[in-house]
N, CA, C and O atoms as CSV, one atom per row, in Angstrom:
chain,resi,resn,atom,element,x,y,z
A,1,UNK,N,N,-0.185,0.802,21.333
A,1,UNK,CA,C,0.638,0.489,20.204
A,1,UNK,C,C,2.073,0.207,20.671
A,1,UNK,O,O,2.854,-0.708,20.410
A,2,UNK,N,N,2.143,1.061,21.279
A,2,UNK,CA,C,4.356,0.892,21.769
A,2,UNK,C,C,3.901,-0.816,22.398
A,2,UNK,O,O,4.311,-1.862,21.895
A,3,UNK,N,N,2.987,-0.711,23.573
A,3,UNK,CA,C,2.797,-1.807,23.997
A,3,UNK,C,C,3.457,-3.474,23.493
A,3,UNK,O,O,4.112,-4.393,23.984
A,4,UNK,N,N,2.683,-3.058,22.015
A,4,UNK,CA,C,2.863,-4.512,21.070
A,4,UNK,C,C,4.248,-4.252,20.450
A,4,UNK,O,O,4.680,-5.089,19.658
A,5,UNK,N,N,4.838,-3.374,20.686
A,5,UNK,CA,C,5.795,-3.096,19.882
A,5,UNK,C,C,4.795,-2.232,18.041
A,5,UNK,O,O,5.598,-2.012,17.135
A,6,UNK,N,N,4.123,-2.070,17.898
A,6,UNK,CA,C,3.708,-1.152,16.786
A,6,UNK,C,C,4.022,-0.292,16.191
A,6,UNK,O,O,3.440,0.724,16.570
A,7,UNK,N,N,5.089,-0.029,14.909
A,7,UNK,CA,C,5.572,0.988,14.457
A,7,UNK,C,C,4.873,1.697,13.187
A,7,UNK,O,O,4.659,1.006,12.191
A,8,UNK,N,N,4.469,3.222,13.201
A,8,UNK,CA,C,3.904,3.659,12.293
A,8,UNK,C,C,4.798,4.260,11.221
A,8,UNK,O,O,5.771,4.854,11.684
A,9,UNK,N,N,4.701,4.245,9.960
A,9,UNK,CA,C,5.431,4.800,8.654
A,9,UNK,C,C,4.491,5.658,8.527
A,9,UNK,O,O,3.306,5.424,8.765
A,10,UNK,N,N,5.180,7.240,7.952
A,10,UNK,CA,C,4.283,7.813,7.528
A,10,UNK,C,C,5.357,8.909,6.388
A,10,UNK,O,O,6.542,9.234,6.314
A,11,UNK,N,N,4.603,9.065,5.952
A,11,UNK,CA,C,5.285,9.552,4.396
A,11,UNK,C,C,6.083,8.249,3.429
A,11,UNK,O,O,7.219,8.224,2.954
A,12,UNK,N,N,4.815,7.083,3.371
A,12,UNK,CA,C,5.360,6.047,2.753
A,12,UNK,C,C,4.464,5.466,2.039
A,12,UNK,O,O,3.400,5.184,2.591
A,13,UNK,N,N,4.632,5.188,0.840
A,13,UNK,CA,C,3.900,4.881,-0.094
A,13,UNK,C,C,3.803,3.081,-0.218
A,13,UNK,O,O,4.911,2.544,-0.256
A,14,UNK,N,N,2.968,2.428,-0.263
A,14,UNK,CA,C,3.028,1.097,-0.667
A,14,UNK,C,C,2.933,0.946,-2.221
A,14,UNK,O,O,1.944,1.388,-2.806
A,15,UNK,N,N,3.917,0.347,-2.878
A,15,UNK,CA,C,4.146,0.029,-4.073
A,15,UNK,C,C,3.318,-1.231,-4.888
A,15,UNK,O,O,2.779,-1.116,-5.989
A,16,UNK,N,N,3.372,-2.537,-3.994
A,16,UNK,CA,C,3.031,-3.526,-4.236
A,16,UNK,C,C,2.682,-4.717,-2.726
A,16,UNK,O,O,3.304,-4.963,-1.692
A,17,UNK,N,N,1.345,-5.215,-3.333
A,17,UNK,CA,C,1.179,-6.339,-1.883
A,17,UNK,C,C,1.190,-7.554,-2.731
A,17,UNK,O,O,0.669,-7.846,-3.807
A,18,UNK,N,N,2.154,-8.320,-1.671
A,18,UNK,CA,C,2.394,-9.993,-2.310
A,18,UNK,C,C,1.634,-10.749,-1.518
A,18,UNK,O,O,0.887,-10.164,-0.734
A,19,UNK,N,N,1.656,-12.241,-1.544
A,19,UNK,CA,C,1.423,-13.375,-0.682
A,19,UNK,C,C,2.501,-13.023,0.584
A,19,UNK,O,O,2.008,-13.590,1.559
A,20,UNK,N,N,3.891,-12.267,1.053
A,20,UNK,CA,C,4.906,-12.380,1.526
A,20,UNK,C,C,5.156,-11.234,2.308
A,20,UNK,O,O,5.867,-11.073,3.299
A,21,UNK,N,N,4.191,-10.216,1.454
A,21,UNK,CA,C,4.054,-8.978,2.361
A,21,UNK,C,C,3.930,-7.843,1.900
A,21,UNK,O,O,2.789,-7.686,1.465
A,22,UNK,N,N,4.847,-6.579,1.737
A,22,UNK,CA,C,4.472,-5.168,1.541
A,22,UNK,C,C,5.820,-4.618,1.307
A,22,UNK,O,O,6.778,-4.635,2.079
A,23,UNK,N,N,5.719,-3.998,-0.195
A,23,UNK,CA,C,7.030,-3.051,-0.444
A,23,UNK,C,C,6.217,-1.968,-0.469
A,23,UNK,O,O,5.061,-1.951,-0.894
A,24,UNK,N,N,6.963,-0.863,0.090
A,24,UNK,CA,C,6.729,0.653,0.351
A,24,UNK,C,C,8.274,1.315,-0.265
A,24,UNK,O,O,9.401,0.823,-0.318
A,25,UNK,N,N,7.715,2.670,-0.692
A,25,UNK,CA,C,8.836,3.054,-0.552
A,25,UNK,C,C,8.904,4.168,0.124
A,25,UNK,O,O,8.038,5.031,-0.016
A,26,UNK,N,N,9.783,4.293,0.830
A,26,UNK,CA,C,9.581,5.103,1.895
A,26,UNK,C,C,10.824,6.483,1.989
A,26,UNK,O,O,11.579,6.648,1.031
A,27,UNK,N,N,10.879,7.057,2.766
A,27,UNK,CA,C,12.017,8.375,2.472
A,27,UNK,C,C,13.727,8.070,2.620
A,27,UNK,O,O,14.662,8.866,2.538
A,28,UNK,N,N,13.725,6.712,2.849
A,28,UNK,CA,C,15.137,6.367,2.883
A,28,UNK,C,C,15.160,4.957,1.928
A,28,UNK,O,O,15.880,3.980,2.132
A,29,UNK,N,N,14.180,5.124,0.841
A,29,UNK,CA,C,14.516,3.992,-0.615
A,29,UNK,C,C,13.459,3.162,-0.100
A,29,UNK,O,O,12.815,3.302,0.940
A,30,UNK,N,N,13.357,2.015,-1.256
A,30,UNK,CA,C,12.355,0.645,-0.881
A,30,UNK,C,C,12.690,0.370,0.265
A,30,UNK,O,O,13.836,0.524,0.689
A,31,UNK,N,N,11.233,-0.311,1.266
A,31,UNK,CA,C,11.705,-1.308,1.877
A,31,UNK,C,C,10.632,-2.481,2.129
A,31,UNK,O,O,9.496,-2.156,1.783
A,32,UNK,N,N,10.709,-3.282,2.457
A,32,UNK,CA,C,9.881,-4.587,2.386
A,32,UNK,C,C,9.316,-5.136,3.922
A,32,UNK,O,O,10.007,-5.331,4.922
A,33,UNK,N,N,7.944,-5.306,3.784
A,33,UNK,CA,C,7.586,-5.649,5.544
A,33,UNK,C,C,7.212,-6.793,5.204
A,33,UNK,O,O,6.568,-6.968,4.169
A,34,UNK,N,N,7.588,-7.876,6.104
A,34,UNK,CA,C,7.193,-9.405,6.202
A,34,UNK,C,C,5.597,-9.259,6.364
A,34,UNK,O,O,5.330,-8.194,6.920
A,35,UNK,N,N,4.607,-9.924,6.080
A,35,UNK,CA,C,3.238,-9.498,6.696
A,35,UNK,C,C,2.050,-11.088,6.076
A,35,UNK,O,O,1.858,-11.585,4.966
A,36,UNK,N,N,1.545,-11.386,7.401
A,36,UNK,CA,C,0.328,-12.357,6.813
A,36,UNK,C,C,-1.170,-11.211,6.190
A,36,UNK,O,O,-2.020,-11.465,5.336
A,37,UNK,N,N,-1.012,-10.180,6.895
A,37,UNK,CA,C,-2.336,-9.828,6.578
A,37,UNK,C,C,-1.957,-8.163,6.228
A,37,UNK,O,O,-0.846,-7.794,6.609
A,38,UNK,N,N,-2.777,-7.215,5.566
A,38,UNK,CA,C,-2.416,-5.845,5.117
A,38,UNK,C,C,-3.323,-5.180,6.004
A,38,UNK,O,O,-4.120,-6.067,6.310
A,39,UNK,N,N,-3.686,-4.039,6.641
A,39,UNK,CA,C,-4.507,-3.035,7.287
A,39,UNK,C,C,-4.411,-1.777,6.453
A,39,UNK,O,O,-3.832,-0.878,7.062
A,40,UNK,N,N,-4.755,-1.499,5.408
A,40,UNK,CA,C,-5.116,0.286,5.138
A,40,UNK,C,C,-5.270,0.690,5.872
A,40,UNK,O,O,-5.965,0.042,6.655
A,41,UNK,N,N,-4.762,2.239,6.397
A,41,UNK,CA,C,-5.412,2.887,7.192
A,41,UNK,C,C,-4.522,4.634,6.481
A,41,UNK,O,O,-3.356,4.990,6.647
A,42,UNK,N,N,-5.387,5.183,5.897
A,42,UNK,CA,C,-5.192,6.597,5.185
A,42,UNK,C,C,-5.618,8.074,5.729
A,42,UNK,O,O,-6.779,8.363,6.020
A,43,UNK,N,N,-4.552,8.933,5.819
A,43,UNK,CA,C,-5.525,10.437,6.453
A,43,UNK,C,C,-6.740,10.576,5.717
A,43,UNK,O,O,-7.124,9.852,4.798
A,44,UNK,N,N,-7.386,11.709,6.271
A,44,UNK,CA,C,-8.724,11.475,5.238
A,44,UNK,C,C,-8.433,13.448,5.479
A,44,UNK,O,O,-7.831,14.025,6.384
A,45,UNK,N,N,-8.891,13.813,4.695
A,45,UNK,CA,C,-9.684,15.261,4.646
A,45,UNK,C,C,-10.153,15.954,3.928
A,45,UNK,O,O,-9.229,16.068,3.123
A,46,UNK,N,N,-11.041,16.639,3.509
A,46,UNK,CA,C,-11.860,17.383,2.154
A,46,UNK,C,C,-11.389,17.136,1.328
A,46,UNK,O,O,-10.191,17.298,1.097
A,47,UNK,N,N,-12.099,16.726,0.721
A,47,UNK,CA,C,-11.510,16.719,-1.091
A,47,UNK,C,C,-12.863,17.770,-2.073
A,47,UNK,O,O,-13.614,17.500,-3.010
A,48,UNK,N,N,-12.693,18.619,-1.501
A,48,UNK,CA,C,-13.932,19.516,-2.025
A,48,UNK,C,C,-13.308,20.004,-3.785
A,48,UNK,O,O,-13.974,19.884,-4.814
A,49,UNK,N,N,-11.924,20.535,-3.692
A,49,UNK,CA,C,-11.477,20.757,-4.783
A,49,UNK,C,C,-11.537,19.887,-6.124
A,49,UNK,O,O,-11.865,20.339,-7.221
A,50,UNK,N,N,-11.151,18.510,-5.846
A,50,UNK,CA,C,-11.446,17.425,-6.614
A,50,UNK,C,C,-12.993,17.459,-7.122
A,50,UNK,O,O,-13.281,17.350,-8.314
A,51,UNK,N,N,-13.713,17.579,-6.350
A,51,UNK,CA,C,-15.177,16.830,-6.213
A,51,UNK,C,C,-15.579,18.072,-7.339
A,51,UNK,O,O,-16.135,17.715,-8.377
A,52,UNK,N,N,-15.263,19.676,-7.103
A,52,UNK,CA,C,-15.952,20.635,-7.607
A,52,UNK,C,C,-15.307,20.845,-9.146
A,52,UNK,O,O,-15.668,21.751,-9.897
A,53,UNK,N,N,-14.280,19.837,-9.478
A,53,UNK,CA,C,-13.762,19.324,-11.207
A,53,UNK,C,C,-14.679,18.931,-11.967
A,53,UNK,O,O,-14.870,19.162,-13.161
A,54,UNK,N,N,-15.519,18.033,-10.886
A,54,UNK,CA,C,-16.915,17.714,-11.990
A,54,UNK,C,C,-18.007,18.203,-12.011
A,54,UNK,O,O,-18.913,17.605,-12.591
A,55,UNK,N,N,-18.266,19.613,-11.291
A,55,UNK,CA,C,-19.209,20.213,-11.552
A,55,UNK,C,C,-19.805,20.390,-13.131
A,55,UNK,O,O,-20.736,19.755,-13.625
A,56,UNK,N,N,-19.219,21.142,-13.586
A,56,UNK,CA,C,-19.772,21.554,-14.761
A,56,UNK,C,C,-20.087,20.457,-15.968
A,56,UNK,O,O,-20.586,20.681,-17.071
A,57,UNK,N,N,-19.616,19.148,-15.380
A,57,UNK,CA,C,-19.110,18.275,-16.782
A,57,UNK,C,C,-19.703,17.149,-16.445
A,57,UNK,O,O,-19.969,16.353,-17.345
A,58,UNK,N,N,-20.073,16.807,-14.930
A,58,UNK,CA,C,-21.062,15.535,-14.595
A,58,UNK,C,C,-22.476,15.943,-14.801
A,58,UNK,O,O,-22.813,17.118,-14.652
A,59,UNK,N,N,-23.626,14.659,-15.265
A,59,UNK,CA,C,-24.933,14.967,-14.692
A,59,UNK,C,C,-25.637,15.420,-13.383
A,59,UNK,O,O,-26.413,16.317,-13.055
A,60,UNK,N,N,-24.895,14.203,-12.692
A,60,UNK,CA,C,-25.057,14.730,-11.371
A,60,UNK,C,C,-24.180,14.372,-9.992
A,60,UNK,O,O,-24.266,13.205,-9.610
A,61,UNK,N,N,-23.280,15.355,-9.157
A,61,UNK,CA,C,-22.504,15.144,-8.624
A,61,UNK,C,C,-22.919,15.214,-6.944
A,61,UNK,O,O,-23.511,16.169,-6.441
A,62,UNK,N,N,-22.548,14.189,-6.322
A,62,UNK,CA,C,-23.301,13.954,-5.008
A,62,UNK,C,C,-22.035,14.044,-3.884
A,62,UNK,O,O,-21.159,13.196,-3.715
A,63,UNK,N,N,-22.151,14.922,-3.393
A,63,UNK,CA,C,-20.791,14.425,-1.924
A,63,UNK,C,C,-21.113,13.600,-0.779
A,63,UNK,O,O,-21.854,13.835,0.175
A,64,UNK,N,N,-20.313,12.445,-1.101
A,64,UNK,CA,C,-19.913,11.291,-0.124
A,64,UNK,C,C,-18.578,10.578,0.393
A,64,UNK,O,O,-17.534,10.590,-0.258
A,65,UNK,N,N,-18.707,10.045,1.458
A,65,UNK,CA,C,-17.380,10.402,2.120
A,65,UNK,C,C,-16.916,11.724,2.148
A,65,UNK,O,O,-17.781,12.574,2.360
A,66,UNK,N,N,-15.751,12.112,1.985
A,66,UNK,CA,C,-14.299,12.687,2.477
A,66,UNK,C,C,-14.862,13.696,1.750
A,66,UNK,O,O,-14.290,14.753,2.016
A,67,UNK,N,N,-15.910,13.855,0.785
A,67,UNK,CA,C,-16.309,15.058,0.050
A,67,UNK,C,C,-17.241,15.662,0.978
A,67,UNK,O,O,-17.116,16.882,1.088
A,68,UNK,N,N,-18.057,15.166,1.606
A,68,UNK,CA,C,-19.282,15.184,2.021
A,68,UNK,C,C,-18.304,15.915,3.615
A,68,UNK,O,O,-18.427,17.091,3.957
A,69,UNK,N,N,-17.734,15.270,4.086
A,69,UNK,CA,C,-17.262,15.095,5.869
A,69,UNK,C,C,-15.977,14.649,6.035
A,69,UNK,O,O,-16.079,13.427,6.149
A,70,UNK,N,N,-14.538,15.042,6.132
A,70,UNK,CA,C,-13.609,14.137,6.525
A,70,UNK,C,C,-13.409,13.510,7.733
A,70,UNK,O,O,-12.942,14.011,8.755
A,71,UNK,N,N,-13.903,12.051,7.504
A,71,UNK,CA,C,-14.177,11.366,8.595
A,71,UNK,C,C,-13.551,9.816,8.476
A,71,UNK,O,O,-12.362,9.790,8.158
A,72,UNK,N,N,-14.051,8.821,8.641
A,72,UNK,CA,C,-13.819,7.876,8.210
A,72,UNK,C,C,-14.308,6.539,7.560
A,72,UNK,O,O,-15.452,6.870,7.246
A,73,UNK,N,N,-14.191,5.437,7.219
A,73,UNK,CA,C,-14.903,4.570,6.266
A,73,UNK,C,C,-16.167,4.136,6.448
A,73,UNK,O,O,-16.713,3.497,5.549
A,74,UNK,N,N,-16.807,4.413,7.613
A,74,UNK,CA,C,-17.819,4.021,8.051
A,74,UNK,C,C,-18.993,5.067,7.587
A,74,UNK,O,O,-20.129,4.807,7.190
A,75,UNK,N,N,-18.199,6.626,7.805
A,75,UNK,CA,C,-18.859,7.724,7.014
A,75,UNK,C,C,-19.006,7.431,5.734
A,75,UNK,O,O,-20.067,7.245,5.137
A,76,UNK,N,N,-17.977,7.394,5.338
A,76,UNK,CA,C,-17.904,6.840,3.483
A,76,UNK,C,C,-18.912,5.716,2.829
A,76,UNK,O,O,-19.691,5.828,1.883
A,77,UNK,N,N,-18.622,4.618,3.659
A,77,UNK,CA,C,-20.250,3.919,3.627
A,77,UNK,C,C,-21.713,4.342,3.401
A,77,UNK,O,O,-22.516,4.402,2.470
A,78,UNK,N,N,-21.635,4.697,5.183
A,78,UNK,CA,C,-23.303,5.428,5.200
A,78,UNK,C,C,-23.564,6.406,4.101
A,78,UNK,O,O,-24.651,6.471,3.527
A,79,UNK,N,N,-22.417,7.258,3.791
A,79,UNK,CA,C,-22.995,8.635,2.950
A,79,UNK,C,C,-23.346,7.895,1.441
A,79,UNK,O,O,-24.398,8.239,0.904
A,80,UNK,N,N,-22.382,6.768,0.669
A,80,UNK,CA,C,-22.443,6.544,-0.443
A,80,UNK,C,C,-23.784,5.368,-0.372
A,80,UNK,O,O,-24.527,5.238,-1.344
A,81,UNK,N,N,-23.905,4.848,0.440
A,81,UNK,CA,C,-25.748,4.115,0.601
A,81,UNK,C,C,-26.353,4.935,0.672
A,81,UNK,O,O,-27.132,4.949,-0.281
A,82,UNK,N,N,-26.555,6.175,1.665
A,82,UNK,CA,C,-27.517,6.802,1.492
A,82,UNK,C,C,-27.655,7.858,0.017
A,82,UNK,O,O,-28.709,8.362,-0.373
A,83,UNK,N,N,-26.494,7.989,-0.542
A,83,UNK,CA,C,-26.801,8.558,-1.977
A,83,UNK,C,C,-27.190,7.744,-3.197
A,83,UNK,O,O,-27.577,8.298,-4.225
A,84,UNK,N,N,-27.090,6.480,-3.084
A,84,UNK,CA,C,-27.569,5.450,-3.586
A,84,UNK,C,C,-29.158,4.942,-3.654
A,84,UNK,O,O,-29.898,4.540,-4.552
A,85,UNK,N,N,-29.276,5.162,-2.307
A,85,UNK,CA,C,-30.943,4.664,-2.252
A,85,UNK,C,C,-31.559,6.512,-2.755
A,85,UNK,O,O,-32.469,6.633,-3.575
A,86,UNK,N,N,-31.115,7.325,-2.329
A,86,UNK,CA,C,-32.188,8.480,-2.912
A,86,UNK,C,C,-32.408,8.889,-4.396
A,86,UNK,O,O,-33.233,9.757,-4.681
């Protein structure tokens, strides 16, 4: 990453994506990144608390992804196909 020159933001929220690029706002006010293309890339970790809100009140509640494993999108995939086909 330093390599390419690659700088990471973190504690920064993206507000809005244009044709032009990316406003975030970040811990020192808006700021705006020039950009042809966007990359998500988000921490991931349990969300067991969330998931166990719909216990009592869903039919039926299945953990996939980040509920299931905090891992990443590829987990999130496989787990939500495989709760799909069963």
């Amino acid at each position: 990453m330093k390599l390419n020159n690659v700088v990471s933001y973190t504690g920064t929220a993206v507000t809005r994506i244009t044709e032009e690029g990316v406003y975030a706002q970040t811990p020192e006010g808006e700021k705006f990144f020039p950009a042809d293309s966007v990359i998500v890339s988000i921490g991931s970790e349990s969300c067991v608390e969330e998931r166990d809100k719909f216990r009592n009140i869903a039919f039926d509640v299945i953990n996939v992804g980040d509920c299931y494993k905090a891992a990443d999108m590829v987990n999130a995939t496989d787990t939500g196909n495989a709760a799909a086909l069963s």
